[in-house]
C-alpha positions as CSV (number, residue, x, y, z in Angstrom):
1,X,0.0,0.0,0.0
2,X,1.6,3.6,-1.0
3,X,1.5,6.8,1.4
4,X,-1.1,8.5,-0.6
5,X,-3.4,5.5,-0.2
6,X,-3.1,5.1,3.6
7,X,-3.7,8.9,3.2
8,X,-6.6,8.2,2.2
9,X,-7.3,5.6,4.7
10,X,-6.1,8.3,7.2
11,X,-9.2,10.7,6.4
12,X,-11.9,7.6,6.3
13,X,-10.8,6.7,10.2
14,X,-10.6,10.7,11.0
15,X,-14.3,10.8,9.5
16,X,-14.9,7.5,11.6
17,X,-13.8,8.8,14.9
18,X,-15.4,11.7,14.9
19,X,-18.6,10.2,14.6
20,X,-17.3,7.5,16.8
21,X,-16.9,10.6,19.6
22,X,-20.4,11.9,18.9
23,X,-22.1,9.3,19.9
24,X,-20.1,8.3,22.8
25,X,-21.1,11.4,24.1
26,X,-24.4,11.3,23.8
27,X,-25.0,8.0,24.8
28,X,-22.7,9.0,28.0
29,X,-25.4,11.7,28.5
30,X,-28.5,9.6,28.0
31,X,-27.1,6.9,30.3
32,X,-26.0,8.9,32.8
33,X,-27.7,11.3,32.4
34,X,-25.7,14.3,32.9
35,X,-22.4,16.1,31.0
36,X,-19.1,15.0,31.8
37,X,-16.7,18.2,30.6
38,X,-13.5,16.4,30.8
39,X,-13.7,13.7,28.1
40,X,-15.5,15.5,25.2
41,X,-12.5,18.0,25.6
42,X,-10.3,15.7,25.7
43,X,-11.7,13.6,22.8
44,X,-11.8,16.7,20.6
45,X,-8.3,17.3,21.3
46,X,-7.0,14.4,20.1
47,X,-9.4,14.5,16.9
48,X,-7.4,18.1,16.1
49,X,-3.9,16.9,16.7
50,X,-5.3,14.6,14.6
51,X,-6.3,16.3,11.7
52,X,-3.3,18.3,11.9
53,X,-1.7,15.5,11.1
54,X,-3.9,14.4,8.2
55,X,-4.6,17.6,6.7
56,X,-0.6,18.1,6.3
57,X,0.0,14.1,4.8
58,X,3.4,14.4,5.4
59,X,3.8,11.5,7.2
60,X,1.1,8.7,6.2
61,X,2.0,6.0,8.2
62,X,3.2,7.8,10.9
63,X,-0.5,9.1,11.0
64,X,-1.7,5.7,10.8
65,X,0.0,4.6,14.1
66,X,-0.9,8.1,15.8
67,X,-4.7,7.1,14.8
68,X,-4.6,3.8,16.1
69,X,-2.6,5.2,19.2
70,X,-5.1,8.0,20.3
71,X,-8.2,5.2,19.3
72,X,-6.5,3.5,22.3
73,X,-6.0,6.2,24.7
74,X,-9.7,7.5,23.9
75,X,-11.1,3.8,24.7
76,X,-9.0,3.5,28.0
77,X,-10.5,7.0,28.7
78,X,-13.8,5.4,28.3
79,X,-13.3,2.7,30.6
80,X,-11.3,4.3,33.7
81,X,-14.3,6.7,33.6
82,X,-16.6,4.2,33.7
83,X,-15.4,1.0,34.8
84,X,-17.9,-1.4,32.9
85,X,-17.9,-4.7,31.4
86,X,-19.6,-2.6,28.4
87,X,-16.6,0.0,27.8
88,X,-14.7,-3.1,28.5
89,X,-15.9,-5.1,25.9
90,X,-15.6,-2.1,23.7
91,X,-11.7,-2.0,23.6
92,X,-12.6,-4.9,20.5
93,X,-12.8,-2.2,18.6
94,X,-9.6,-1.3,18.5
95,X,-7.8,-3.9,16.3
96,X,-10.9,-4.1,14.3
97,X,-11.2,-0.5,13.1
98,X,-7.5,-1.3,12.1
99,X,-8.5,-4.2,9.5
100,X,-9.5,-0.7,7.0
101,X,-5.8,-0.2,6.7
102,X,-5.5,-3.7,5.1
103,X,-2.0,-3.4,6.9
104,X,0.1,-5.5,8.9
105,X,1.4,-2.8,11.1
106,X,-1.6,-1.3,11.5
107,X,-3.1,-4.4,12.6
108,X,-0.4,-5.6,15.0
109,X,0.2,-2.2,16.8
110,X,-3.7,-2.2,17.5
111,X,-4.2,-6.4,18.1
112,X,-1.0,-5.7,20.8
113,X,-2.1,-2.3,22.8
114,X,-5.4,-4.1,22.9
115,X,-4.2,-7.1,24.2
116,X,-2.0,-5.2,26.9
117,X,-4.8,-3.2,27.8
118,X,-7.5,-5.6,28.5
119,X,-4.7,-8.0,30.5
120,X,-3.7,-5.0,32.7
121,X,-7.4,-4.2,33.1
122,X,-8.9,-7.6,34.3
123,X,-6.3,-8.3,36.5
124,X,-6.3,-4.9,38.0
125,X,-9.8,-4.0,38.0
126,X,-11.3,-6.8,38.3
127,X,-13.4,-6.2,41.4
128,X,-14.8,-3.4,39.7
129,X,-15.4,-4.8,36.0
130,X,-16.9,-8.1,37.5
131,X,-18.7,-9.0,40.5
132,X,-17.1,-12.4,42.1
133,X,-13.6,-13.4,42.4
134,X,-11.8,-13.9,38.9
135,X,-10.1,-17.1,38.8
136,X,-6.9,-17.5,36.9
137,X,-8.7,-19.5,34.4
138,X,-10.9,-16.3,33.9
139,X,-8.1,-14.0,33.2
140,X,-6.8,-16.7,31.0
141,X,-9.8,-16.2,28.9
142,X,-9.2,-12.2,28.5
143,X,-6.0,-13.3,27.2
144,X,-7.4,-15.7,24.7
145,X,-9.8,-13.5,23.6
146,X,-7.5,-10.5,22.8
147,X,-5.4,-13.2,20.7
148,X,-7.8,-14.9,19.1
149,X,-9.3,-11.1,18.3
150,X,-6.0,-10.5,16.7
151,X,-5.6,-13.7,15.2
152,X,-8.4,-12.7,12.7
153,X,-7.1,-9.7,12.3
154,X,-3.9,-10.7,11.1
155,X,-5.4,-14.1,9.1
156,X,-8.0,-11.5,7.5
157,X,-5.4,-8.9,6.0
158,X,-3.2,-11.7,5.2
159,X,-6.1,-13.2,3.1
160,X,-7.2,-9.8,1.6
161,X,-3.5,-9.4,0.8
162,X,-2.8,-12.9,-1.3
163,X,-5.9,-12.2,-3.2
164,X,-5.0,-8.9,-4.0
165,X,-1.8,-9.7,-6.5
166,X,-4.0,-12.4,-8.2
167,X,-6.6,-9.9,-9.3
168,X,-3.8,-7.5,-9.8
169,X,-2.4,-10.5,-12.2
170,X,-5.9,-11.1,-13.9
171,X,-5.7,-7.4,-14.9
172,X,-2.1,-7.7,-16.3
173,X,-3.6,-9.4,-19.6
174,X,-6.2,-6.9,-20.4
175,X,-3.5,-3.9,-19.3
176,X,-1.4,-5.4,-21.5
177,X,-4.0,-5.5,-24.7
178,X,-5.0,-1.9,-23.7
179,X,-1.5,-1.2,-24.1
180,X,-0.8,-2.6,-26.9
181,X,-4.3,-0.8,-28.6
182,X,-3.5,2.5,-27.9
183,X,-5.5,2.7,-24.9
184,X,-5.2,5.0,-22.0
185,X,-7.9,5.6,-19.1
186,X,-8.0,8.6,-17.4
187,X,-9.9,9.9,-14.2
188,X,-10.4,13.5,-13.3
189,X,-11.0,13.9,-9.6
190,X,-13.6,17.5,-8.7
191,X,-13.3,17.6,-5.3
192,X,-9.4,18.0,-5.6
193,X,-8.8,19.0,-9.1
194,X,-7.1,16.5,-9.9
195,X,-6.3,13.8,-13.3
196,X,-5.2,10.2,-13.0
197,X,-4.0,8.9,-16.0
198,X,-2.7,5.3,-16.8
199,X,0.2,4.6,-18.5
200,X,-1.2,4.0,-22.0
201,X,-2.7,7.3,-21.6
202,X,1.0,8.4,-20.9
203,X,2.2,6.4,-24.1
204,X,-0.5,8.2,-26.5
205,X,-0.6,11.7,-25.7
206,X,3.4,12.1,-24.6
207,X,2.7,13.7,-21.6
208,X,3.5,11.7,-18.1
209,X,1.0,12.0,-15.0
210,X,3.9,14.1,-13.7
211,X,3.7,16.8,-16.7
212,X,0.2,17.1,-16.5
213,X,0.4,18.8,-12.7
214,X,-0.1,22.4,-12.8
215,X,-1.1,22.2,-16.6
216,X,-4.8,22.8,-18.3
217,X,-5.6,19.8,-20.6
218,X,-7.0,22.1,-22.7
219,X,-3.2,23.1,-23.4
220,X,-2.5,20.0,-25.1
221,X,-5.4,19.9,-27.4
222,X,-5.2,21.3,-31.2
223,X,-6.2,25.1,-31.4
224,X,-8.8,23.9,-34.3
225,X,-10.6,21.5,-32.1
226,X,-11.0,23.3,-28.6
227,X,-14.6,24.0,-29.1
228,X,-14.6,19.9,-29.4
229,X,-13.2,20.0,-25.8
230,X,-15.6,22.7,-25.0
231,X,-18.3,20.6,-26.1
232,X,-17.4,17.6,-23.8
233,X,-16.7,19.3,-21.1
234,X,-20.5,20.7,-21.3
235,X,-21.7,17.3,-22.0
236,X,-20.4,15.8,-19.0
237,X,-20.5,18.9,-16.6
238,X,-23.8,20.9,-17.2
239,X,-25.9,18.3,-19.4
240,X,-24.4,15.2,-17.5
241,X,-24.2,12.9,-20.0
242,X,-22.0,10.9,-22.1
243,X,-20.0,12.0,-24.4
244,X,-17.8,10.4,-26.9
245,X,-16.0,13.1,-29.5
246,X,-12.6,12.6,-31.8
247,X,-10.3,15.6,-31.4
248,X,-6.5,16.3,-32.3
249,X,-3.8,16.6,-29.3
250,X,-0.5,18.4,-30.0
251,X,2.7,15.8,-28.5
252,X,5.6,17.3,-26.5
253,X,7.4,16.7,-29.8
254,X,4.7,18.8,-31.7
255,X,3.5,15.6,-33.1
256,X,-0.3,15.6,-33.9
257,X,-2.3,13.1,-32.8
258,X,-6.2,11.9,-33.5
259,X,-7.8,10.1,-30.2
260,X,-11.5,9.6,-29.5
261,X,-12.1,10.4,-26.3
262,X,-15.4,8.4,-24.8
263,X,-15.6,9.9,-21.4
264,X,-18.8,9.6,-18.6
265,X,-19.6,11.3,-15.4
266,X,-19.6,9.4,-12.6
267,X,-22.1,10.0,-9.3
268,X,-21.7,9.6,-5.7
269,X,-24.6,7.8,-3.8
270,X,-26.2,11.2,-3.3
271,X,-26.5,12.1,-6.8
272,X,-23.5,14.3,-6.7
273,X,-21.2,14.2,-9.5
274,X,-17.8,13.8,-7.8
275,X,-15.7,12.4,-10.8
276,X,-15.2,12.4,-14.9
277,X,-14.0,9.1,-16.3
278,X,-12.9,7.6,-19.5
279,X,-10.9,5.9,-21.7
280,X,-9.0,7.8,-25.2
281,X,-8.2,5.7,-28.2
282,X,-5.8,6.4,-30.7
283,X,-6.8,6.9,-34.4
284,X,-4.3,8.4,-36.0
285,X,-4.3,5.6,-38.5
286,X,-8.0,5.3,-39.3
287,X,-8.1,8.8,-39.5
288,X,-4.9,8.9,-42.0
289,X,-6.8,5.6,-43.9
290,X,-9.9,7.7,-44.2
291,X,-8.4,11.1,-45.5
292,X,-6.2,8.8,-48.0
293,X,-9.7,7.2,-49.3
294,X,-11.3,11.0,-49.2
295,X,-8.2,12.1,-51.0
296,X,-8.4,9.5,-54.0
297,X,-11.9,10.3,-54.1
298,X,-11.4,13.2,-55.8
299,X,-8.1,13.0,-56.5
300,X,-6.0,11.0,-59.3
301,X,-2.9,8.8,-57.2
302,X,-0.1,9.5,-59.2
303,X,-0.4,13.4,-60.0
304,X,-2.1,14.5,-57.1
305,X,-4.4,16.4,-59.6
306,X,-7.9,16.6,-59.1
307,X,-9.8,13.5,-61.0
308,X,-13.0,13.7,-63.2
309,X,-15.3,13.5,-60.3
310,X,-13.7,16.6,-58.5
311,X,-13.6,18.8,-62.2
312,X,-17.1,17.8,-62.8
313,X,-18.2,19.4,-59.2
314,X,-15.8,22.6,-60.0
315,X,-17.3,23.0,-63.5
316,X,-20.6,22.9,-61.6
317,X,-19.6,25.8,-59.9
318,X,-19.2,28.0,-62.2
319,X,-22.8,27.8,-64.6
320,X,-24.8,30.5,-64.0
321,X,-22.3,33.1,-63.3
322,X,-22.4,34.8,-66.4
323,X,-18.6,34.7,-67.0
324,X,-16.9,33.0,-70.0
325,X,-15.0,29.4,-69.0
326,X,-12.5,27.9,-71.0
327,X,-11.2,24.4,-71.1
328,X,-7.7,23.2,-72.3
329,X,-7.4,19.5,-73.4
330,X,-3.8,18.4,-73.4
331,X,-1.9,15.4,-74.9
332,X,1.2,14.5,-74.6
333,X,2.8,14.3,-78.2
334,X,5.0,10.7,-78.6
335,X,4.3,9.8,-74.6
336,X,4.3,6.0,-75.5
337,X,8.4,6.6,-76.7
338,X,8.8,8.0,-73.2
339,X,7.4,4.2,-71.8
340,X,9.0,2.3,-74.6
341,X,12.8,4.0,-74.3
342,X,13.1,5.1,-70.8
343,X,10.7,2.3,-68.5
344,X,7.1,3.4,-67.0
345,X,9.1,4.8,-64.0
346,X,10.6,7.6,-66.1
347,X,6.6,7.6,-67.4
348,X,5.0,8.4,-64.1
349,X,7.8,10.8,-63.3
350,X,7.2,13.0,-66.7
351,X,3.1,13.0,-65.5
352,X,3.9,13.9,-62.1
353,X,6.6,16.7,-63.3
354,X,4.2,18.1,-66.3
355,X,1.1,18.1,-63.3
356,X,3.5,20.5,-61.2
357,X,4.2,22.5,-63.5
358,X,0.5,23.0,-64.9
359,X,-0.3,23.8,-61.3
360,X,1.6,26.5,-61.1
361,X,1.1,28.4,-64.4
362,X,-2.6,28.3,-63.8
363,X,-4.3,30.8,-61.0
364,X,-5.9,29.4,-57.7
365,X,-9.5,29.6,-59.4
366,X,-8.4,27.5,-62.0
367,X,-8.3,23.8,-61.9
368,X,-5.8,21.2,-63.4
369,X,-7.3,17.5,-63.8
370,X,-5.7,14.5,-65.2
371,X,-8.2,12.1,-67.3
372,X,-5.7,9.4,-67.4
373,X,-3.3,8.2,-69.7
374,X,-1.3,11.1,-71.0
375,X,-4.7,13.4,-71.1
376,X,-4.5,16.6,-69.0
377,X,-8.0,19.0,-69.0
378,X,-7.9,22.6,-67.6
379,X,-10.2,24.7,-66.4
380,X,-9.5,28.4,-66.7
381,X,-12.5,30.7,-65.0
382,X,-13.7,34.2,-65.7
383,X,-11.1,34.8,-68.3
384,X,-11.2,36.1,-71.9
385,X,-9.7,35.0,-74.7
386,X,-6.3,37.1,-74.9
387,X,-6.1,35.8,-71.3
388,X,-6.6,31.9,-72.4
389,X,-3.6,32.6,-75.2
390,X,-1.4,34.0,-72.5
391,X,-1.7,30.7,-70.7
392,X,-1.5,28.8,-73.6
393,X,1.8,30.5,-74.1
394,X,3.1,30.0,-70.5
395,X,2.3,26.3,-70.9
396,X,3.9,25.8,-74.3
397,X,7.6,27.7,-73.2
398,X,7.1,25.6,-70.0
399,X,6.7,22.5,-72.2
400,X,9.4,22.9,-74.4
401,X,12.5,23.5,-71.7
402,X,12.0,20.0,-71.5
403,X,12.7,17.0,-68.7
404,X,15.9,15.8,-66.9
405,X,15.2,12.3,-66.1
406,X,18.9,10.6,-64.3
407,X,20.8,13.2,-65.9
408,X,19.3,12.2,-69.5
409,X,16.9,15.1,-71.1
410,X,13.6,14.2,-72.2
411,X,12.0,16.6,-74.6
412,X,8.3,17.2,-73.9
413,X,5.5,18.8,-76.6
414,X,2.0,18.8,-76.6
415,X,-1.4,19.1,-78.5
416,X,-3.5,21.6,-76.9
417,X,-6.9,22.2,-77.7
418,X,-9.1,25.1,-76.2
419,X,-12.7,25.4,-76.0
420,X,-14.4,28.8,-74.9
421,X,-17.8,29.4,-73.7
422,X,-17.9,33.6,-73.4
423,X,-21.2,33.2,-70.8
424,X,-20.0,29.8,-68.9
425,X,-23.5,28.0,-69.6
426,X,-22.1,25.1,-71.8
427,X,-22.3,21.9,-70.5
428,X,-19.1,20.0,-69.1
429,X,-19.8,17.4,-72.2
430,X,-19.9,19.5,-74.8
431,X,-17.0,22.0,-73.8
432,X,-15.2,18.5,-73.3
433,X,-15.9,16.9,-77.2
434,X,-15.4,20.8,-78.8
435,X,-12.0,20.9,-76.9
436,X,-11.0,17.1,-77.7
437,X,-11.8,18.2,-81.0
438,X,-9.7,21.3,-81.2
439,X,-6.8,19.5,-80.0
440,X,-7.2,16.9,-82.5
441,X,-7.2,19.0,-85.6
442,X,-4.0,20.6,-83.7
443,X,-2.3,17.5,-84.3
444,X,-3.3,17.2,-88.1
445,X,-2.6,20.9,-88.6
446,X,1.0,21.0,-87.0
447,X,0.8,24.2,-84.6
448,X,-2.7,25.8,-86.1
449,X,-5.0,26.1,-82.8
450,X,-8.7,26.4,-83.8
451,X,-10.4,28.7,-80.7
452,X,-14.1,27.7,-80.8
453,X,-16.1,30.9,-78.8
454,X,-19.5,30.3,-80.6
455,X,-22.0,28.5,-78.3
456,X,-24.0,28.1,-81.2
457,X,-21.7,26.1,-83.4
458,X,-22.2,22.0,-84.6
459,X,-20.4,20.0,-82.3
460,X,-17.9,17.8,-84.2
461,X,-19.2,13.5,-84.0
């Protein structure tokens, strides 16, 4: 058992006494039926020097003996003023108000000032504590009964004790798969303010029990998700009620973390709520898994660019503005030499380079999607024509500096057909086929570009 749980066991016997001393003064009054002065002070003396000694926990074990010590004298007290086969008896209390400590000390101090204390009684007061002569044989008996009383008490916290490290051992297993999960429980007390955490709570977040003094947990969480904490706080506080939310925490290292936190508040036999409990899980991975699959969604793996689903939502956007749209189709000229002379990998490493590049001739507005293949369509918003040449021209002197691929250059060109639609409400199809178009009559025609800004004309077959 550590200090700060014999502490605790400290305040339960103060608690105990104290009530223990009320009623022995009022039954003392009702019996007797008048007010002794002397032993209520005295009794609330040793209660302060008492509490002294508890409210400082400086010493818990020393406080332990010091309870056990003034239990005794207050008992004696009780008898001497009173002697009474009744206060007697009542010295039994002594070594079994010492089996809440669960320890052997405690219990062997108390079992062996009681037994001194009832062997010096009966054999010195025993005219007054029994009527009669009291035969050896009867003394005998006070003797036997102080040891068997601390024969339990000994046997029981021995018990208690080798039953303790085999449940301790049955929780090993699950401790050890909490562990291993990315599990970490944590308890916040109210009444003193303050947070338990276990050591896979220690393991997840990066912060020991010991950090965590002195600190707001608030201060470890991620800016962007405080009103998350606000929220659970709330939850469990004001609304009492579960609450399970997934925020980010920020690691000593400035790592960044996802956890879902499943917390409850927890109620004392009153109704009061005394405590907040729960457990945090880590889900960094998931939540990495789920913004990969939210990320291919929309986006095509290799490039990075946006995919057909994620242009078709942007070209959404921009009907019924009122303001022209233009789309580029782009294919690579003699991409299959590329495969065929230099390997797929030198391939994939052209797309990615050529989908950089696109990216930053374009504006912010505009968008850069990859169809597959060697097929590149761009969408260029609220811009008029002259504007759509001047990219066209950026992208074609971007082109033609070319690709260093392990120190060998790889000369890049590209057809590039444009289709314009001067009030943006063409559909996404038919901009598509007039700009597919375009760029295949580019390839027949060498460098001629054909700029189609008539709504109103045939769409090629």
């Amino acid at each position: 058992m550590n200090a700060h749980q014999i502490h605790i066991k400290n305040i339960w016997m103060l608690k105990l006494l104290v009530g223990l001393f009320i009623v022995a003064s009022v039954l003392q009054m009702l019996v007797h039926r008048h007010f002794e002065v002397a032993q209520p002070i005295l009794g609330a003396s040793l209660l302060l020097v008492l509490a002294g000694f508890v409210v400082r926990r400086r010493w818990p074990r020393l406080t332990m003996i010091l309870t056990l010590v003034m239990l005794f004298i207050y008992l004696n007290i009780m008898v001497f003023t009173d002697l009474s086969v009744t206060n007697y008896i009542f010295l039994g209390l002594l070594p079994l108000l010492s089996l809440m400590y669960h320890h052997y000390l405690a219990v062997a101090v108390a079992g062996a000032l009681h037994l001194l204390s009832m062997l010096y009684l009966a054999l010195t007061y025993r005219g007054a504590l029994l009527s009669g002569k009291l035969e050896r044989g009867d003394a005998a008996f006070f003797v036997v009964y102080g040891l068997f009383i601390l024969s339990f008490c000994l046997i029981y916290v021995l018990t208690t004790k080798m039953l303790s490290p085999r449940t301790e051992s049955d929780k090993l297993p699950l401790n050890d798969i909490l562990e291993s999960a990315s599990v970490g429980v944590w308890a916040y007390d109210l009444s003193k303010m303050e947070l338990e955490v276990s050591s896979g709570f220690e393991q997840i977040t990066g912060y020991s029990k010991e950090s965590l003094k002195g600190r707001q947990v608030q201060e470890i969480i991620y800016p962007a998700d405080l009103k998350l904490f606000l929220e659970i706080q709330h939850e469990l506080i004001l609304r009492k009620t579960n609450s399970t939310k997934e925020c980010r925490i920020v690691r000593p290292d400035g790592e960044i973390r996802w956890f879902q936190n499943r917390a409850r508040p927890y109620f004392n036999n009153h109704g009061h709520l005394v405590r907040l409990e729960g457990v945090v899980i880590d889900i960094t991975e998931r939540k990495q898994l789920e913004e990969k699959i939210q990320f291919l969604a929309y986006h095509d793996e290799l490039t990075g660019l946006a995919n057909r689903a994620k242009f078709n939502a942007k070209y959404e956007e921009t009907q019924g503005r009122g303001e022209p749209v233009a789309l580029m189709f782009l294919d690579l000229d003699n991409f299959k030499e590329v495969n065929d002379t230099y390997g797929h990998e030198a391939g994939d490493e052209l797309l990615k380079h050529i989908a950089g590049r696109l990216v930053s001739l374009v504006r912010a507005q505009d968008m850069v999607c990859r169809l597959g293949g060697d097929e590149f369509v761009i969408l260029l918003v609220n811009l008029q024509e002259d504007g759509v040449l001047k990219v066209l021209d950026r992208i074609r002197s971007s082109l033609a500096e070319g690709y260093v691929y392990r120190g060998m250059r790889i000369s890049i060109s590209a057809s590039i057909g444009i289709s314009l639609s001067p009030d943006g409400n063409a559909s996404l199809e038919d901009m598509l086929r007039l700009a597919d178009a375009t760029m295949y009559d580019v390839k027949r025609g060498g460098d001629t570009i054909r700029m189609t800004a008539d709504s109103g004309l045939p769409l090629p077959s």
